[in-house]
N, CA and C atoms of all chains as a GROMACS GRO file, in nm:
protein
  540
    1UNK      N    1  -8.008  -0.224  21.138
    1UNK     CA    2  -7.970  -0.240  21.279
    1UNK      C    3  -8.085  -0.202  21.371
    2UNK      N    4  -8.190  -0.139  21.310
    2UNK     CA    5  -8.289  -0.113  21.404
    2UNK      C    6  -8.344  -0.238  21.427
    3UNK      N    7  -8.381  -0.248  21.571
    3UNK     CA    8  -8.470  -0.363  21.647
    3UNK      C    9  -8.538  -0.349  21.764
    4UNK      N   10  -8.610  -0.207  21.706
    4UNK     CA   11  -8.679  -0.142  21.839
    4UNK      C   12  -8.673  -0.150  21.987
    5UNK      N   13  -8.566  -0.126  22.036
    5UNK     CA   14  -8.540  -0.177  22.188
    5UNK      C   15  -8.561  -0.094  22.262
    6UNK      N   16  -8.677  -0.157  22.364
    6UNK     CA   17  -8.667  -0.027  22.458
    6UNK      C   18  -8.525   0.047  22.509
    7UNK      N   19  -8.600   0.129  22.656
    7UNK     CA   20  -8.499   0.223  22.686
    7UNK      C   21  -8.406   0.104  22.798
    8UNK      N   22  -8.470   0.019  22.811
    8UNK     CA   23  -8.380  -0.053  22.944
    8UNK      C   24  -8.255  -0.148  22.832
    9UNK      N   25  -8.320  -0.202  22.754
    9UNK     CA   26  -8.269  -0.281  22.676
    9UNK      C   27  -8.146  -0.184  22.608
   10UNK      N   28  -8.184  -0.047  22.543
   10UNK     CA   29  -8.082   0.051  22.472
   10UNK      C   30  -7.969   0.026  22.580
   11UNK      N   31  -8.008   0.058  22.715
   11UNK     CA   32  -7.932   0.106  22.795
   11UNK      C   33  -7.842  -0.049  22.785
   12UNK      N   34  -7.873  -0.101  22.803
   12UNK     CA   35  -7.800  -0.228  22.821
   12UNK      C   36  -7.690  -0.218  22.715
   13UNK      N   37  -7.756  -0.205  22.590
   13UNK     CA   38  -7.672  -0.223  22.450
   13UNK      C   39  -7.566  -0.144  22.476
   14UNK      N   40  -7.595  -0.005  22.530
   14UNK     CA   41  -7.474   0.082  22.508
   14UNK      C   42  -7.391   0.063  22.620
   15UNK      N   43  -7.389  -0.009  22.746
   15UNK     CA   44  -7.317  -0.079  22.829
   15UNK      C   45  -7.255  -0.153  22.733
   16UNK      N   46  -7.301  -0.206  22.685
   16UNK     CA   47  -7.212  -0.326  22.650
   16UNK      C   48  -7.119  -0.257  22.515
   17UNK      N   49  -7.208  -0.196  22.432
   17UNK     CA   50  -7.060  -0.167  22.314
   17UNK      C   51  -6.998  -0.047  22.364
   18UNK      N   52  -6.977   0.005  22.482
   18UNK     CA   53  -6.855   0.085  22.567
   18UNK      C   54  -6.731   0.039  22.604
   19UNK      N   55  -6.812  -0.148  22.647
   19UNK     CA   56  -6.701  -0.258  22.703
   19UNK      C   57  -6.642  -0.284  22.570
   20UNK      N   58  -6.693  -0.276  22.427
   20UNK     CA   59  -6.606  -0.339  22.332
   20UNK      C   60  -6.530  -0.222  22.291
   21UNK      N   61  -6.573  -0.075  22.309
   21UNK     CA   62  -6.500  -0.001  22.286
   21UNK      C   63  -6.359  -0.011  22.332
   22UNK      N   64  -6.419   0.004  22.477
   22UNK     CA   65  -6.279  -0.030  22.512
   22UNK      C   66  -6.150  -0.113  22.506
   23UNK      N   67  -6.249  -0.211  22.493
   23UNK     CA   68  -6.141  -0.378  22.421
   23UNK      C   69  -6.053  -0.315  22.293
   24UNK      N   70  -6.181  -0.252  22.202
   24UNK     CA   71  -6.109  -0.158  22.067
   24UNK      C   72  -5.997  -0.073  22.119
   25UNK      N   73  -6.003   0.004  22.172
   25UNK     CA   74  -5.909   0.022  22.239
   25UNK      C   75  -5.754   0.013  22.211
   26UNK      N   76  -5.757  -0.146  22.317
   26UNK     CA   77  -5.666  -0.172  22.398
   26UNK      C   78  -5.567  -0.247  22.255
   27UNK      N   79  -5.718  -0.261  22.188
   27UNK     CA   80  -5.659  -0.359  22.054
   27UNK      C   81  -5.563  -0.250  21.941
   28UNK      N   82  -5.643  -0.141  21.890
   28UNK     CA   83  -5.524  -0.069  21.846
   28UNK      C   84  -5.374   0.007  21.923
   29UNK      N   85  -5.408   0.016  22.052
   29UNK     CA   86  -5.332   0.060  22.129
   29UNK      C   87  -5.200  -0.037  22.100
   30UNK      N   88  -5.218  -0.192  22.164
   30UNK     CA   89  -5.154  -0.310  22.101
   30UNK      C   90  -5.090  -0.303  21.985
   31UNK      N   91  -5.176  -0.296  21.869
   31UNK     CA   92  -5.089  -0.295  21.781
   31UNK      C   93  -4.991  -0.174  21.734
   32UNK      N   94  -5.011  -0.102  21.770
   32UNK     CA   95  -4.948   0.064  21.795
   32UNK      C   96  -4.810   0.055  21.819
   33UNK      N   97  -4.824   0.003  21.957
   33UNK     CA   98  -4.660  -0.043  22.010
   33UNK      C   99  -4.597  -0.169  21.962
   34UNK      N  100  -4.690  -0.259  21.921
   34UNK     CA  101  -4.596  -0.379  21.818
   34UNK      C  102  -4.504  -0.278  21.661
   35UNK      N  103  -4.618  -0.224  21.588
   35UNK     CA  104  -4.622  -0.164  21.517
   35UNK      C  105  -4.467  -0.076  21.500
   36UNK      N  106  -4.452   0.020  21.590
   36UNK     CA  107  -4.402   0.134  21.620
   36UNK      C  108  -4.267   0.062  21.655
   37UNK      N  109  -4.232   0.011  21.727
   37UNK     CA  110  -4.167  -0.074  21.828
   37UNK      C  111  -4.015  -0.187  21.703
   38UNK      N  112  -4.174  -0.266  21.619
   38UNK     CA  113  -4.050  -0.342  21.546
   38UNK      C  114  -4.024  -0.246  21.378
   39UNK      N  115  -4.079  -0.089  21.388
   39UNK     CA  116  -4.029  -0.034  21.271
   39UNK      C  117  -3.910   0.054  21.352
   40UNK      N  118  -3.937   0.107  21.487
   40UNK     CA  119  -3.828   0.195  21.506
   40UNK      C  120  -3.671   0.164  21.566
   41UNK      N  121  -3.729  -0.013  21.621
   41UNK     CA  122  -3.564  -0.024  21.736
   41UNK      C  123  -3.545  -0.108  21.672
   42UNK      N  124  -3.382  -0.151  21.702
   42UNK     CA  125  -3.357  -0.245  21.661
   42UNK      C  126  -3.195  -0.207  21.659
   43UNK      N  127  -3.186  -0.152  21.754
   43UNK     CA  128  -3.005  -0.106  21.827
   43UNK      C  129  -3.016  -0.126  21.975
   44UNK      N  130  -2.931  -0.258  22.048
   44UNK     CA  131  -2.998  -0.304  22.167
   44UNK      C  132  -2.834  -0.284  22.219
   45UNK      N  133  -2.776  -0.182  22.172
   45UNK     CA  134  -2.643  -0.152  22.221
   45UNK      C  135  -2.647  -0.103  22.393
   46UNK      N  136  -2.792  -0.017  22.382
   46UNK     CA  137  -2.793   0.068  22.536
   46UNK      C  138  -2.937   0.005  22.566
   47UNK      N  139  -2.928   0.036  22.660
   47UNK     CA  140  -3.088   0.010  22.765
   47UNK      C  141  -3.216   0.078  22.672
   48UNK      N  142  -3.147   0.243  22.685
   48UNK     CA  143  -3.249   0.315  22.665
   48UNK      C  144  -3.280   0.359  22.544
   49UNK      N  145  -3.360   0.389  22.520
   49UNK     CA  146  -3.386   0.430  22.356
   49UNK      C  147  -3.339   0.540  22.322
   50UNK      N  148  -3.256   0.506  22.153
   50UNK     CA  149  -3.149   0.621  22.139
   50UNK      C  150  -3.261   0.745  22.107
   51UNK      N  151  -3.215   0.920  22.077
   51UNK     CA  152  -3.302   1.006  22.032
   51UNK      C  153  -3.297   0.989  21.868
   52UNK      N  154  -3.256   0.899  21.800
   52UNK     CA  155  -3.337   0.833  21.673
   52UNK      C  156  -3.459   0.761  21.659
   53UNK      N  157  -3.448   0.671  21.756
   53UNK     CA  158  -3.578   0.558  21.790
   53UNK      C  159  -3.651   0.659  21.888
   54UNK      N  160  -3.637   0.734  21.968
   54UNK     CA  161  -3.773   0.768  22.016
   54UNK      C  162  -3.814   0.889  21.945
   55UNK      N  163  -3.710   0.958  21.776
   55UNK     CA  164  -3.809   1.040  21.709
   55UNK      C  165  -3.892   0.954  21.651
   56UNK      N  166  -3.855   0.853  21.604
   56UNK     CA  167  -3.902   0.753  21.507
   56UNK      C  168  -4.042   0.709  21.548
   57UNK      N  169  -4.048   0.672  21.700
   57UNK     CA  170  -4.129   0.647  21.787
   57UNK      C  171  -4.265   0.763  21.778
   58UNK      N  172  -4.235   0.855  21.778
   58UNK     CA  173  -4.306   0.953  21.826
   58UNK      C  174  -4.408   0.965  21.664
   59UNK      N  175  -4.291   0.980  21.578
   59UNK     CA  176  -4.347   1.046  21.443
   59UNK      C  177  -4.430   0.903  21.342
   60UNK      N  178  -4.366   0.794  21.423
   60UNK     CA  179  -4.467   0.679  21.398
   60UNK      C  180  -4.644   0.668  21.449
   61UNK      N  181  -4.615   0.743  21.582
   61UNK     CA  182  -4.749   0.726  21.679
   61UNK      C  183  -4.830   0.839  21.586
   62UNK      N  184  -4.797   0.926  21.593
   62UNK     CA  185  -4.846   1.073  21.493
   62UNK      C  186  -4.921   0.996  21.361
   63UNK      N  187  -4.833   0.955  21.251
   63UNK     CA  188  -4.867   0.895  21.174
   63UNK      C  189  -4.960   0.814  21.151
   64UNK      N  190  -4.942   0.679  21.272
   64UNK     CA  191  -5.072   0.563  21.269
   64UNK      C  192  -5.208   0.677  21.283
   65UNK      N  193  -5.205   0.729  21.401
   65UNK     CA  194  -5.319   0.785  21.403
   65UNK      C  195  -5.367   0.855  21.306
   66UNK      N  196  -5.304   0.922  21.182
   66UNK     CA  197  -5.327   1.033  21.104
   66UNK      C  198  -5.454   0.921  21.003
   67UNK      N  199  -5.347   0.786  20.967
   67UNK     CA  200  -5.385   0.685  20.895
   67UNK      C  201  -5.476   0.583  20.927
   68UNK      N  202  -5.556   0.569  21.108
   68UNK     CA  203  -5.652   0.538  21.144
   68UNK      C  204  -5.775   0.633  21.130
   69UNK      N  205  -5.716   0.733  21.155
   69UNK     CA  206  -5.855   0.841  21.117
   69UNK      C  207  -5.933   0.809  20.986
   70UNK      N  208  -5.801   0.842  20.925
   70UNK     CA  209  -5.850   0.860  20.735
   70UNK      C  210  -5.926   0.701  20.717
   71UNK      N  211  -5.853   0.568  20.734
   71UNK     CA  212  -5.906   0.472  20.729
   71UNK      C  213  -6.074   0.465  20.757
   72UNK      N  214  -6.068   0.510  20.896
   72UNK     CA  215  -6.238   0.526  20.979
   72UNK      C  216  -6.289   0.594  20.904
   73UNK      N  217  -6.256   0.725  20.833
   73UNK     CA  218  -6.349   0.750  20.764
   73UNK      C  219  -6.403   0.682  20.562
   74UNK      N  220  -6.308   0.630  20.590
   74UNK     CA  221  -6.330   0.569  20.414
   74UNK      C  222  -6.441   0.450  20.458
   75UNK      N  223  -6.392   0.356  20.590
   75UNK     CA  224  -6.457   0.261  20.648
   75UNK      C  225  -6.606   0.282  20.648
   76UNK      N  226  -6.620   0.459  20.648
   76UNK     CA  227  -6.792   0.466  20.700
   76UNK      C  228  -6.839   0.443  20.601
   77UNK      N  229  -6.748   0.567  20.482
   77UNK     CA  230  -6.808   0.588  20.358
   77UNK      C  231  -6.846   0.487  20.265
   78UNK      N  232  -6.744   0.377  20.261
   78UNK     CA  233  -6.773   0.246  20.239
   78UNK      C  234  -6.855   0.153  20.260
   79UNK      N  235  -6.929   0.177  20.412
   79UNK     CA  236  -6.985   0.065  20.429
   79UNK      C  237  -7.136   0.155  20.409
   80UNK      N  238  -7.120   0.305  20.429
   80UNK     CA  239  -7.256   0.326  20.382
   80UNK      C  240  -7.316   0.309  20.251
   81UNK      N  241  -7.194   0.324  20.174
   81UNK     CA  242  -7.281   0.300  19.996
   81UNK      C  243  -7.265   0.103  19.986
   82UNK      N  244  -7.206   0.071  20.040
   82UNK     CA  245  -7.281  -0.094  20.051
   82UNK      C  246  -7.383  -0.091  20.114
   83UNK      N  247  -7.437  -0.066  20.233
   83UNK     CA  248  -7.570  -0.067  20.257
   83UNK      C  249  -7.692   0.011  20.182
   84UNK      N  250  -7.669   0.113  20.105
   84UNK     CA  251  -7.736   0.171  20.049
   84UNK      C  252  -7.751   0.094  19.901
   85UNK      N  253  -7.666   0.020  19.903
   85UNK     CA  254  -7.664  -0.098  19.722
   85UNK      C  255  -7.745  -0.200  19.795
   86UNK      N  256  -7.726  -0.265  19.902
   86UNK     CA  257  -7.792  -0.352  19.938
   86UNK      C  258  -7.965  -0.358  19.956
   87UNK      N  259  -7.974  -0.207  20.024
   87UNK     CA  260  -8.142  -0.174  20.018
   87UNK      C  261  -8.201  -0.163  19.847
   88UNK      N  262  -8.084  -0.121  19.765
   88UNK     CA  263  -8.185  -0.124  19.619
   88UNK      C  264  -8.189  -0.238  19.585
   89UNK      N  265  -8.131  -0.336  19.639
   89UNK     CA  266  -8.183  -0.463  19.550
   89UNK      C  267  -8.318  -0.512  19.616
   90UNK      N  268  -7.563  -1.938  21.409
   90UNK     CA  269  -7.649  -1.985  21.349
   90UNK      C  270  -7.779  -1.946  21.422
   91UNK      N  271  -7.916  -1.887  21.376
   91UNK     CA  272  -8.024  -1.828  21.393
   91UNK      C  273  -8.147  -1.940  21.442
   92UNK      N  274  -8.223  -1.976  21.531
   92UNK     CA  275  -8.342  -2.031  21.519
   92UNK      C  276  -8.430  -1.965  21.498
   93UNK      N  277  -8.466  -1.811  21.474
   93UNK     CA  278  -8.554  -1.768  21.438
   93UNK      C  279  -8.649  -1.807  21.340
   94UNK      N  280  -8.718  -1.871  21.319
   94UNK     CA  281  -8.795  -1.895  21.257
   94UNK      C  282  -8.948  -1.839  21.201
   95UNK      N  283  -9.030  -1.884  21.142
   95UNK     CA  284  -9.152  -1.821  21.100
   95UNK      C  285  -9.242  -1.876  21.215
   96UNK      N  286  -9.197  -1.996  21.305
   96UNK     CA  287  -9.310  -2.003  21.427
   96UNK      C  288  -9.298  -1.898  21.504
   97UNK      N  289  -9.195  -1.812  21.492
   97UNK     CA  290  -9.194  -1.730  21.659
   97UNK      C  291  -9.215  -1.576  21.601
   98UNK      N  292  -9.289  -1.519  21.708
   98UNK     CA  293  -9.277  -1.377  21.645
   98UNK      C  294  -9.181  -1.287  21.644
   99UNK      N  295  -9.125  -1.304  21.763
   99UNK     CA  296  -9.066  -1.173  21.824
   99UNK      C  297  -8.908  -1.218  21.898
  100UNK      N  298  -8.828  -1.193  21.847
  100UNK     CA  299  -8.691  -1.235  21.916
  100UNK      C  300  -8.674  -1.138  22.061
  101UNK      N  301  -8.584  -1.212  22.131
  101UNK     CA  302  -8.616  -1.175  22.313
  101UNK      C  303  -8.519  -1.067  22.288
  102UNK      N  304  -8.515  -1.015  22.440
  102UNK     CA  305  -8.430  -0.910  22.408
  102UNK      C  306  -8.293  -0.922  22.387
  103UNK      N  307  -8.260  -1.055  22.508
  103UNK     CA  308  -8.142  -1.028  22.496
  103UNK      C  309  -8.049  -1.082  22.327
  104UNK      N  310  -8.200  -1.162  22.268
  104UNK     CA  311  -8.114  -1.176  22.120
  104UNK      C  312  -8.083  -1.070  22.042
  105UNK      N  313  -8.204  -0.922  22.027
  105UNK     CA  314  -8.191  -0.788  22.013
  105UNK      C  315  -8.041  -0.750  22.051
  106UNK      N  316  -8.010  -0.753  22.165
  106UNK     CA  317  -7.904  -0.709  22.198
  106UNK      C  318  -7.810  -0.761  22.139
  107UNK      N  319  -7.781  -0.880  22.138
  107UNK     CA  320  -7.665  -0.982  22.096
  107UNK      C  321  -7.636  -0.936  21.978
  108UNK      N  322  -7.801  -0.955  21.900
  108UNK     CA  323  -7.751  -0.926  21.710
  108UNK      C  324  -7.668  -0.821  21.708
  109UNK      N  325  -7.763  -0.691  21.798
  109UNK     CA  326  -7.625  -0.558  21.730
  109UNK      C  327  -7.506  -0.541  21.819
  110UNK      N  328  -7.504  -0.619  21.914
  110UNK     CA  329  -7.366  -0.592  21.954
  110UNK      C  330  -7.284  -0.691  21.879
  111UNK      N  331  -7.331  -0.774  21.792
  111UNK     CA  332  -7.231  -0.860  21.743
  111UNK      C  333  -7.203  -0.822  21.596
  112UNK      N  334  -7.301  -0.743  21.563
  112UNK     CA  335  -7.260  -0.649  21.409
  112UNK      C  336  -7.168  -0.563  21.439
  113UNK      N  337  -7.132  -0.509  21.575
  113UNK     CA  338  -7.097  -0.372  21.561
  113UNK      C  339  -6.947  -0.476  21.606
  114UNK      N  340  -6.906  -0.560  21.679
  114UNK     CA  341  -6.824  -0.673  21.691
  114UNK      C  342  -6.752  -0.709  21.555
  115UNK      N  343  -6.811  -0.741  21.445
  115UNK     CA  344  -6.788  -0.726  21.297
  115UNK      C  345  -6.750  -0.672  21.245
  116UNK      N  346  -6.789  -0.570  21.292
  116UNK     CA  347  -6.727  -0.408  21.176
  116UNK      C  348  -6.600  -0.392  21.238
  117UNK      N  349  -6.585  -0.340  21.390
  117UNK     CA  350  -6.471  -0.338  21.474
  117UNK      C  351  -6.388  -0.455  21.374
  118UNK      N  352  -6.377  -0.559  21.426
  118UNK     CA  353  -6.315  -0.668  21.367
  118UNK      C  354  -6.199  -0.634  21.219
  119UNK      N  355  -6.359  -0.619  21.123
  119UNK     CA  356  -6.313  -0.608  21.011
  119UNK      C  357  -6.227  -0.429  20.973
  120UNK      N  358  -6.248  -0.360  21.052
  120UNK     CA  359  -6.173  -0.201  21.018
  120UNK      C  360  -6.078  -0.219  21.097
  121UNK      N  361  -6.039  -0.301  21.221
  121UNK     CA  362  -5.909  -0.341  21.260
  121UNK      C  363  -5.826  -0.385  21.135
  122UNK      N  364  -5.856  -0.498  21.104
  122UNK     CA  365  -5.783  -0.575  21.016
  122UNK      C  366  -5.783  -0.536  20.882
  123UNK      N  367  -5.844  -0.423  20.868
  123UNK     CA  368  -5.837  -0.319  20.747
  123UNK      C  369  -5.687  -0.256  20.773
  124UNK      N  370  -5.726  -0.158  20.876
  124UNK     CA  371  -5.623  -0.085  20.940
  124UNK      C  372  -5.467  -0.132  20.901
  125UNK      N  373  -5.430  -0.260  20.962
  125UNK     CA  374  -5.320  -0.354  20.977
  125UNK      C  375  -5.243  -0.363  20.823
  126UNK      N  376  -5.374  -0.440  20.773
  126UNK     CA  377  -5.340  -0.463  20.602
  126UNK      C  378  -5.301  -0.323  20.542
  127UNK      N  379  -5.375  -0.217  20.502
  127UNK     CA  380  -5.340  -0.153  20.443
  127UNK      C  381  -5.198  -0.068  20.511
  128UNK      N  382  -5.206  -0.068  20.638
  128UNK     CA  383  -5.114  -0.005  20.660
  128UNK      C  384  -4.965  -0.043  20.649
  129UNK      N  385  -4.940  -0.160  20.627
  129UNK     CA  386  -4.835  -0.280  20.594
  129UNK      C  387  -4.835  -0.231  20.436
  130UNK      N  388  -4.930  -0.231  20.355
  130UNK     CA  389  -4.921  -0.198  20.219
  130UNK      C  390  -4.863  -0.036  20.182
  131UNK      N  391  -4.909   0.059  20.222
  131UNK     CA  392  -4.927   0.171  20.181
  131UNK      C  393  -4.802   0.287  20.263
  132UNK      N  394  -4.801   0.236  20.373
  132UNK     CA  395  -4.728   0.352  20.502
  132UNK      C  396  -4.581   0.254  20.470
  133UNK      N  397  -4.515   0.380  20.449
  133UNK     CA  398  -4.346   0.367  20.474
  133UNK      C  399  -4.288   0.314  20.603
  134UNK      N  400  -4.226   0.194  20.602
  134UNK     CA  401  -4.209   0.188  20.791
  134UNK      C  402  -4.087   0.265  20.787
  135UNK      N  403  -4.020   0.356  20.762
  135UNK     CA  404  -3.858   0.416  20.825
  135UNK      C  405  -3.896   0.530  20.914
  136UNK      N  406  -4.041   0.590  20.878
  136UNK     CA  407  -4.134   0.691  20.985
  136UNK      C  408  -3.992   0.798  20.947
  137UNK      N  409  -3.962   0.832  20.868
  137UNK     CA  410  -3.880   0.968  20.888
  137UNK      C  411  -3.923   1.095  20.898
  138UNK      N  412  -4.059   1.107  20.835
  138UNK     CA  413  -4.219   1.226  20.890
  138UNK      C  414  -4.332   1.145  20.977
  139UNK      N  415  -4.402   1.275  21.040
  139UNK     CA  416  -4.497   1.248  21.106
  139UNK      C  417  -4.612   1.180  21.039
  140UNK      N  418  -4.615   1.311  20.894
  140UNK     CA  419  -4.769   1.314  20.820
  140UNK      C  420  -4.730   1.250  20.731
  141UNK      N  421  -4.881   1.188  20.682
  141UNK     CA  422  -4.899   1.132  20.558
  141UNK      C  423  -4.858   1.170  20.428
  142UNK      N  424  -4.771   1.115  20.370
  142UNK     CA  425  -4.707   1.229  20.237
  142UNK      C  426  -4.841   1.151  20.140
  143UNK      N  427  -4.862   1.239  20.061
  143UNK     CA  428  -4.966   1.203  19.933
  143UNK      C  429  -4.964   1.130  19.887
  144UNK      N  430  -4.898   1.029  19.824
  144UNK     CA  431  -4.920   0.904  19.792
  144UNK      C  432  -4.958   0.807  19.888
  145UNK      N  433  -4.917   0.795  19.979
  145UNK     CA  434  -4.930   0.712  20.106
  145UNK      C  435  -5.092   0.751  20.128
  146UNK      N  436  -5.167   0.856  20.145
  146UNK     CA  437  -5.283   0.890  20.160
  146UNK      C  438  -5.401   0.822  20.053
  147UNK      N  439  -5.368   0.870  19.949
  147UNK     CA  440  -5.409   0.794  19.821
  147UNK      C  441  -5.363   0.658  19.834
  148UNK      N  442  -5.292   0.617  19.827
  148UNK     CA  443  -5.275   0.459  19.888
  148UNK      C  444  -5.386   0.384  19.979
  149UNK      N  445  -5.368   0.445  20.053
  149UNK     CA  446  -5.471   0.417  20.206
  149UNK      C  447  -5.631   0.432  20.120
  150UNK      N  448  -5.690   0.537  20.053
  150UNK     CA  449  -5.807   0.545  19.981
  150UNK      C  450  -5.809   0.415  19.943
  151UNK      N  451  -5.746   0.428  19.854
  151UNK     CA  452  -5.736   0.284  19.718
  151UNK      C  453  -5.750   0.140  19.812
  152UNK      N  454  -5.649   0.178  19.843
  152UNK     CA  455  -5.670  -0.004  19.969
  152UNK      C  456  -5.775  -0.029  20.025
  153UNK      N  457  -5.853   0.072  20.113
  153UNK     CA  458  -5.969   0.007  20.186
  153UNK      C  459  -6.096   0.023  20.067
  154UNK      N  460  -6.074   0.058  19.952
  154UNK     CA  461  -6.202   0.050  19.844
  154UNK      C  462  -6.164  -0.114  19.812
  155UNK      N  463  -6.049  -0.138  19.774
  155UNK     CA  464  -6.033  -0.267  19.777
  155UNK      C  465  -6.048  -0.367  19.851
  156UNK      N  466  -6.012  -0.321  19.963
  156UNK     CA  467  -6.006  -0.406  20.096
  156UNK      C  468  -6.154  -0.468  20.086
  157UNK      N  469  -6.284  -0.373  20.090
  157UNK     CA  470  -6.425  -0.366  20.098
  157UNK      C  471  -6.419  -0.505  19.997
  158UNK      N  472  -6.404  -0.431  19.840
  158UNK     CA  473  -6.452  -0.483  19.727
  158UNK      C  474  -6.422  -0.675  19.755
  159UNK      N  475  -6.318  -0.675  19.779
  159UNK     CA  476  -6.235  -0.856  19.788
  159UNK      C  477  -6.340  -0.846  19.884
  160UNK      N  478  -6.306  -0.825  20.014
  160UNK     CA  479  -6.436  -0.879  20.099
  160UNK      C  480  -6.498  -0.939  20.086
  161UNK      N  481  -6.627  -0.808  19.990
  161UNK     CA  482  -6.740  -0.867  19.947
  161UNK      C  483  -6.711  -0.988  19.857
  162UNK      N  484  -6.645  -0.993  19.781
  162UNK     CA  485  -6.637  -1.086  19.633
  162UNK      C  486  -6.600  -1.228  19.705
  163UNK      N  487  -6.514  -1.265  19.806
  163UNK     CA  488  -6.465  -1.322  19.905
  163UNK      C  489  -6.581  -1.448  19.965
  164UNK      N  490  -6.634  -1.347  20.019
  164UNK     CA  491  -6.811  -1.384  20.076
  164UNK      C  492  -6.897  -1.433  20.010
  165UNK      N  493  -6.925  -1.427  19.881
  165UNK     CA  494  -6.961  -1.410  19.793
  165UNK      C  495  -6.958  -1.489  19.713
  166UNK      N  496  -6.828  -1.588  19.671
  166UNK     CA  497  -6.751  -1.654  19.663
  166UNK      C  498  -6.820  -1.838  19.709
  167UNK      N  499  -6.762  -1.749  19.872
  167UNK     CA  500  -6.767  -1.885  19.955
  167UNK      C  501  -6.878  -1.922  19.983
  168UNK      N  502  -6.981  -1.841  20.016
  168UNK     CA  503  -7.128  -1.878  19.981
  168UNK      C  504  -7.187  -1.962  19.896
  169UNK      N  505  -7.145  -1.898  19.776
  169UNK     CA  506  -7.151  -1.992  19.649
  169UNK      C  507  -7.141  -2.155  19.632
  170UNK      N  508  -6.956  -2.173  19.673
  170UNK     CA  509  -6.886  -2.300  19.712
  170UNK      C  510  -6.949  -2.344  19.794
  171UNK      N  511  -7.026  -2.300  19.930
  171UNK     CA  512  -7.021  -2.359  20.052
  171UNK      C  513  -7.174  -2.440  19.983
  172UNK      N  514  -7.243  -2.350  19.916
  172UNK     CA  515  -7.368  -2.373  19.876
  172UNK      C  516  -7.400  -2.517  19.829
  173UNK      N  517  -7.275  -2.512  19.704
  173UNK     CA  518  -7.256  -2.626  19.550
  173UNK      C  519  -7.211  -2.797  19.709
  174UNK      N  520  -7.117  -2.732  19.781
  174UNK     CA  521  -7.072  -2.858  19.814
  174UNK      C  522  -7.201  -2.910  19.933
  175UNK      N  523  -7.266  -2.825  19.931
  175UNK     CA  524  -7.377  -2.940  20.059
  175UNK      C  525  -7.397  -2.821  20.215
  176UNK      N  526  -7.289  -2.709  20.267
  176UNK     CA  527  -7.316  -2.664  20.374
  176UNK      C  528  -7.403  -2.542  20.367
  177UNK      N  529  -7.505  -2.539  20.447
  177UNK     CA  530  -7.563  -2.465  20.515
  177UNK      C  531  -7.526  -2.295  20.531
  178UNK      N  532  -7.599  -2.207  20.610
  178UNK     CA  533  -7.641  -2.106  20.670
  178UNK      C  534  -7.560  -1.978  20.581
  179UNK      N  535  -7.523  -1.898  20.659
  179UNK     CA  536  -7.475  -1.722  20.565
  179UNK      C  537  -7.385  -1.737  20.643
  180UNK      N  538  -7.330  -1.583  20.583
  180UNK     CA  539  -7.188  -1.530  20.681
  180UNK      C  540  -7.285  -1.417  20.724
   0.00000   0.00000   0.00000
């Protein structure tokens, strides 16, 4: 990934992958509440969400995140010993 | 697809830029859709705990070593095919 960029150019880069951060974001955020949403409701008796679906809710949100973390980190670990197989060849 | 070629020396900046914001575009991409998959595989949907019970954890390990491995083999693959039938360039 190095491609010697200056400091105006860095600066630029990290403008810009802040904006995808954020897109990242919005994108797990998204699937969070799809996620969460069609595992916990699905009793459309009342308006509001019964206190089953919003434990369900809660201990779902807890969870994804526990299981995005761990993911991100296998993700690194992973992609660093592929790049490190890739430089020995 | 790349014109970089052996006439030019030096790619501009803003291609500098492009390349790694579009690797790092890639990875995002692909650890999203890691995320999704394994978590459809491995995580209980009835959510009756917060935390990860141990198998489910170990699950999640196992899946994205796999997830990686198909990937690659995937790529790898189609390269090959794309090669034998006549098309062009990389992934």
């Amino acid at each position: 990934m190095d491609a010697g960029l200056t400091q105006s150019e860095q600066r630029e880069l990290e403008g810009r992958l802040q904006k995808r951060q954020v897109k990242e974001f919005m994108n797990v955020f998204g699937n969070l509440v799809d996620n969460c949403f069609n595992s916990c409701v699905d009793d459309f008796t009342s308006r509001a969400l019964s206190g089953r679906e919003s434990g369900c809710i809660s201990r779902c949100v807890t969870k994804s995140m526990t299981t995005q973390n761990r993911l991100g980190e296998r993700f690194a670990e992973l992609n660093a010993s592929v790049t490190a197989e890739m430089q020995k060849r | 697809m790349s014109f970089l070629g052996f006439g030019r020396s030096q790619p501009t900046s803003a291609e500098k830029i492009a390349a790694v914001e579009n690797e790092y575009k890639v990875f995002a991409e692909m650890h999203s859709r890691m995320v999704k998959v394994c978590t459809a595989k491995c995580v209980d949907r009835s959510y009756r705990e917060g935390d990860l019970s141990k198998g489910e954890a170990v699950c999640l390990d196992r899946c994205s070593a796999k997830f990686f491995e198909a990937h690659q083999t995937i790529s790898e693959q189609l390269q090959k095919e794309g090669a034998a039938r006549g098309f062009g360039g990389g992934m």
